[in-house]
C-alpha positions, 0 to 999 in steps of 0.5 A: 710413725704418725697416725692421727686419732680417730675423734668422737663425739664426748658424751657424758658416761650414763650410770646405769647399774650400781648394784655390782662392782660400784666402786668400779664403775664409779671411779672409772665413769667418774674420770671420763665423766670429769673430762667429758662434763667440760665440753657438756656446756650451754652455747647460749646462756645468757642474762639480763642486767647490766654488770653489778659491782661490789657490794652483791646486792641479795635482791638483785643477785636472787634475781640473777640466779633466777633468771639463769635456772628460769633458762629453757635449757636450764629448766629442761634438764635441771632435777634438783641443785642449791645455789649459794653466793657470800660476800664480805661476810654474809650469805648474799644467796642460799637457795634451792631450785629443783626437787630433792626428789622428783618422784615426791615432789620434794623441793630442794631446801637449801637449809637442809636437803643433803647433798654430798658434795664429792671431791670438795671433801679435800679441802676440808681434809686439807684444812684438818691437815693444815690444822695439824701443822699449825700445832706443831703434830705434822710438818708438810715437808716431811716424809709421811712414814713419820706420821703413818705407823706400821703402813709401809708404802713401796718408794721405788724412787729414792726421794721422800714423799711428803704430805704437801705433795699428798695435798698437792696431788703430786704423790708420784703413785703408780695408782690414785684411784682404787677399787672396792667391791660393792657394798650396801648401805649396811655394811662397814669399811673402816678407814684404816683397813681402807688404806692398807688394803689398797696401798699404791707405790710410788713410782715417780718422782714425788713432786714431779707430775700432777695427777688428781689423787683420791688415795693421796687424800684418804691417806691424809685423813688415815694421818689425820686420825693416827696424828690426833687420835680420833677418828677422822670424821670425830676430828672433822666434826669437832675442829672444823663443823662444831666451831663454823655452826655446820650441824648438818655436815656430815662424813658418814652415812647413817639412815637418819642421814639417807633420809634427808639426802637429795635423790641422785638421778643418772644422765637418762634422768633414772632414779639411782640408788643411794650407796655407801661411802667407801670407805666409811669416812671417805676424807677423799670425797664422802662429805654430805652437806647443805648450802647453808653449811657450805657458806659458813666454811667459804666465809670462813676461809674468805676471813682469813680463817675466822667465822663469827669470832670462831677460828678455824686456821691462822691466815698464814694457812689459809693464804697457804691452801689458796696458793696454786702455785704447784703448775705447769706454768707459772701463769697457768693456774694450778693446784694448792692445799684442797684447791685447784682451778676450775674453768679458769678461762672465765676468771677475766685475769681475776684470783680465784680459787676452787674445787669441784666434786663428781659423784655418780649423781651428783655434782659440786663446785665452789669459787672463791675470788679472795680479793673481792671476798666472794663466794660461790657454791652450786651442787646437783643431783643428777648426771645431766648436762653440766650446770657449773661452767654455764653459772660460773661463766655468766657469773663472772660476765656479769660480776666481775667482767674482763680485767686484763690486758692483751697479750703482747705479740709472742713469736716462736721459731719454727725449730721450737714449735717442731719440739712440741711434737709427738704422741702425749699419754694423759698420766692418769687415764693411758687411754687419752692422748694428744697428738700435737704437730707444728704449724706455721705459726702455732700448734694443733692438737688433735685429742679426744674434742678435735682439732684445736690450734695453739698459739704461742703466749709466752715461753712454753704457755700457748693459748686456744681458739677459746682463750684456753691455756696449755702448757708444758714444761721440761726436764733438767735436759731441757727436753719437754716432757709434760703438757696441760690443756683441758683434761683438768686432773692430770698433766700428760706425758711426752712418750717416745717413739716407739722401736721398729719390730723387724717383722712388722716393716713400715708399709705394713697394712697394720704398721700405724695401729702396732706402733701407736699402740707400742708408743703408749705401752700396750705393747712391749719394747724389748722384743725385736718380733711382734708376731703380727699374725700370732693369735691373741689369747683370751687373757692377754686381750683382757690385760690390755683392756684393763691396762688402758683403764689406768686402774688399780687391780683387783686384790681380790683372790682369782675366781676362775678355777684355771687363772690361779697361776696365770700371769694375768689373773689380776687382770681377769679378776679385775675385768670380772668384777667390772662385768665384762668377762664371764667365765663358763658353767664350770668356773673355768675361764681359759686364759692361754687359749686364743681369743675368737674375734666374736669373742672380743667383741662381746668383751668390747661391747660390755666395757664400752656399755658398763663402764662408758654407759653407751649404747646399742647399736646396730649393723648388716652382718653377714657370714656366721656368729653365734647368738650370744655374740651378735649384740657385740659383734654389730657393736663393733661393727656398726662403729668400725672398730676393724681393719682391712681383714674385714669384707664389706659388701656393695649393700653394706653388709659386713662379714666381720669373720667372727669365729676365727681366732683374733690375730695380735695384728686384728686386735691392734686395730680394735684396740687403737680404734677402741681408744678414739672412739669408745673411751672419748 
């Protein structure tokens, strides 16, 4: 059963409340943010200057850096960032372009404006782990319940889960993203009721998949704390800061600290409200910092370890953490201890390791080129077009040009391309699939960017009209079962095709939408009857909602008087936290009763707007609905998110049916549509 994905426009989610549910919104923004920020790029950056070779020159390379943020496109969306640049052991560059606060006019000191720097927070979380291991406290591979006392962690897989695994986002948990209620800046959330409130299970293979880990890396520091016996963020600063002269770093928020943090502003240009780490130490992504300090840890792990006579870890560690050897492909770069890979097509067939941070309102990365002892850091404070890839690329054009060689002719039978096929389910997002076929000579790929063509490089290794690599890898079978391209944290899924209900033939008008939709898992497999015509009700419409976000649920106790027993009360809990369902004056919401199509919409609409940040739209309705319903029903309209049950007239005018009940088949349409559209 094939049906082709609706494609969209990616625009990067607007954050536009953080007063309730932050958490929440923050986590699921950020993992549709990540993937949308690396198509949200300038076409037409370029700079003057012929390619300067090593040693970087500090004039020339300020000069460089000027000139890209001199850009109109640059200057034009820029608030405020920090550059920095070392090399053989000096700070070449460390700059601040832009304000700390617009509104002030407060520039950006590079010295000492804090930023906070998100997810680059692991690396020093890993490098506090490998510091461990070198004395002898922890062993990477090792079951982790040695190093986590009475925190029992469900392994339903029968193979142990190690910290190397933790580091290399290969825990195999069912949920790496975890929620929180909101907090204000007052309040406290330790780092051990943290990782026992939220505690995932394992549920696949560790080792097997990779999926970026935000839990997995606050665990490691709950390790960190219990292995050395202080708190993380003491460990922190006395290891790592106090030996490589970081004064101004920082693991927790205090007001003296919020005073001197850059203002974050969301994609419209918005001032956002400053908010909490969560949990107070947040080892996997709260580390607050400036450009100077930043350096000295790049210089230090461009050393071997050793800043300034100051040792931080043996050589052997740091060659371990710079080692991206846990991929898909064995020429694809992949992930290491605190490392990754960022926009690898630019690194011109050059070693280079890095780490990217993004928080609502602020957004990081460094590179490190071993070989050539460079470094490079940029951080943001607002949500607007993303800096990053544009720097990075015309960095590396004009440093370190093209040096490799062309790939050899690589040819693929006809029979080998046909076994790329099928439906492919991103791991950590459910919501964003690749649908590939064979061609002649390649693969296309439809996803939520386009249409984008596959040609083959080496066995299981293909490369895109951009010279972007995918690649995919197979089971002990032999059968493919993973693939990778251009969402950057996660690998995808190979599903199966979906069974064929009796009631729902082939040629039914609603066939395409129910099969794809069975196909990912919304829809259950081990019923010979879908019911097309069954009313869908009010909670079971939110389950699927939330199920799609690939979230953890809220563990919160149910709110609605009458969703203490229903089996989806942690759904509707979830999905009120998040601000898309309301229940009555009364506290009661009705989970069993079936859900009316204007309803729905309304449902649709908040989570495209809270979550997503879209906008309103509008549409020519015509027929009935209430007041309240008319924003979402025109919603769903003007984005045609219906099916063949809907009226359009020859003025365009829709009668979307509102107040009638939403039929399982109806609701497999907005759902599928949903899915294309709203959440790409």
């Amino acid at each position: 059963m094939k049906m082709k994905p609706h494609s969209a426009t990616s625009q990067s989610p607007q954050h536009q409340s953080y007063k309730l549910n932050y958490k929440w919104k923050q986590t699921v923004a950020s993992i549709m943010l990540i993937a949308s920020l690396s198509f949200t790029t300038f076409t037409s950056v370029s700079a003057e200057g012929k390619p300067s070779y090593n040693p970087l020159s500090p004039q020339e390379t300020e000069s460089f850096i000027d000139g890209f943020f001199a850009l109109d496109e640059i200057k034009s969306t820029l608030k405020g960032a920090v550059v920095t640049v070392v090399q053989d052991q000096q700070i070449v560059l460390n700059k601040g372009y832009g304000y700390a606060n617009v509104k002030k006019e407060i520039p950006v000191d590079a010295n000492s404006t804090l930023f906070r720097v998100a997810s680059i927070s692991k690396t020093f979380t890993a490098t506090a782990i490998m510091q461990l291991a070198e004395h002898g406290k922890v062993k990477l591979n090792q079951d982790i319940s040695a190093y986590t006392d009475d925190l029992e962690l469900t392994n339903h897989t029968g193979t142990s889960l190690t910290l190397k695994q933790l580091m290399t986002h290969t825990s195999g948990f069912d949920f790496t993203d975890t929620a929180t209620t909101a907090r204000d800046l007052n309040s406290s959330y330790p780092l051990d009721q943290f990782i026992k409130d939220h505690k995932p299970s394992v549920v696949r293979t560790p080792g097997e998949v990779f999926r970026y880990d935000n839990y997995g890396y606050t665990l490691q520091g709950y390790i960190v704390q219990k292995q050395s016996g202080m708190p993380f963020e003491n460990y922190v600063k006395q290891h790592i800061f106090n030996p490589l002269g970081m004064s101004d770093s920082h693991f927790t928020l205090s007001k003296d600290i919020v005073g001197k943090l850059a203002v974050p502003y969301d994609s419209d240009g918005q001032e956002l409200s400053q908010y909490p780490n969560v949990p107070d130490s947040s080892p996997e992504g709260g580390l607050i910092t400036t450009g100077r300090d930043m350096a000295q840890f790049m210089l230090a792990q461009l050393n071997q370890g050793l800043y300034q006579g100051a040792r931080i870890l043996e050589s052997s560690s740091v060659q371990a953490m710079q080692t991206l050897d846990v991929s898909i492909h064995p020429d694809l770069p992949g992930t290491g201890y605190g490392f990754e890979s960022t926009y690898s097509q630019y690194n011109h067939g050059r070693n280079v390791v890095s780490k990217a941070g993004d928080l609502a309102g602020f957004h990081s990365n460094l590179w490190l080129l071993p070989d050539e002892k460079t470094g490079l850091f940029i951080v943001s404070n607002s949500d607007g077009p993303d800096l990053r890839e544009a720097l990075f690329h015309v960095f590396m054009d004009h440093y370190y040009p093209v040096n490799q060689t062309k790939d050899a002719d690589y040819t693929v039978s006809g029979a080998a391309l046909r076994s790329y096929e099928g439906l492919y389910r991103d791991v950590r997002l459910p919501a964003w699939l690749y649908d590939i076929s064979a061609t002649e000579k390649g693969l296309q790929v439809i996803d939520a960017y386009g249409t984008h063509t596959l040609t083959p490089v080496k066995d299981m290794l293909f490369r895109d009209e951009n010279g972007k690599l995918a690649g995919f890898k197979k089971n002990k079978s032999g059968e493919i079962t993973y693939f990778y391209y251009n969402k950057a944290d996660s690998w995808s899924e190979k599903l199966p095709e979906a069974k064929l209900y009796t009631d729902v033939p082939e040629d039914h008008p609603y066939a395409p939408y129910i099969y794809r939709l069975a196909q990912i898992g919304l829809y259950p497999q081990d019923q010979s009857l879908f019911e097309p015509e069954k009313p869908v009700s009010r909670g079971e419409f939110v389950a699927q909602i939330v199920g799609i976000s690939g979230m953890t649920l809220s563990n919160q106790s149910p709110k609605f008087k009458d969703t203490q027993s229903s089996p989806y009360a942690a759904y509707i809990q979830t999905a009120l936290e998040l601000g898309i369902v309301q229940g009555n004056t009364r506290g009661w919401f009705h989970p069993e009763q079936a859900i009316t199509r204007q309803e729905a919409a309304v449902i649709i609409s908040r989570t495209a707007q809270q979550l997503l940040g879209a906008h309103t739209v509008s549409a020519i309705l015509t027929g009935s609905q209430d007041g309240w319903a008319q924003e979402g029903v025109q919603f769903v309209v003007a984005l045609g998110l219906y099916g063949p049950e809907v009226t359009v007239s020859s003025s365009g005018a829709v009668d979307y049916k509102s107040k009638r009940p939403m039929l399982r088949q109806e609701s497999s349409v907005l759902m599928y549509k949903m899915l294309g559209t709203l959440l790409h």
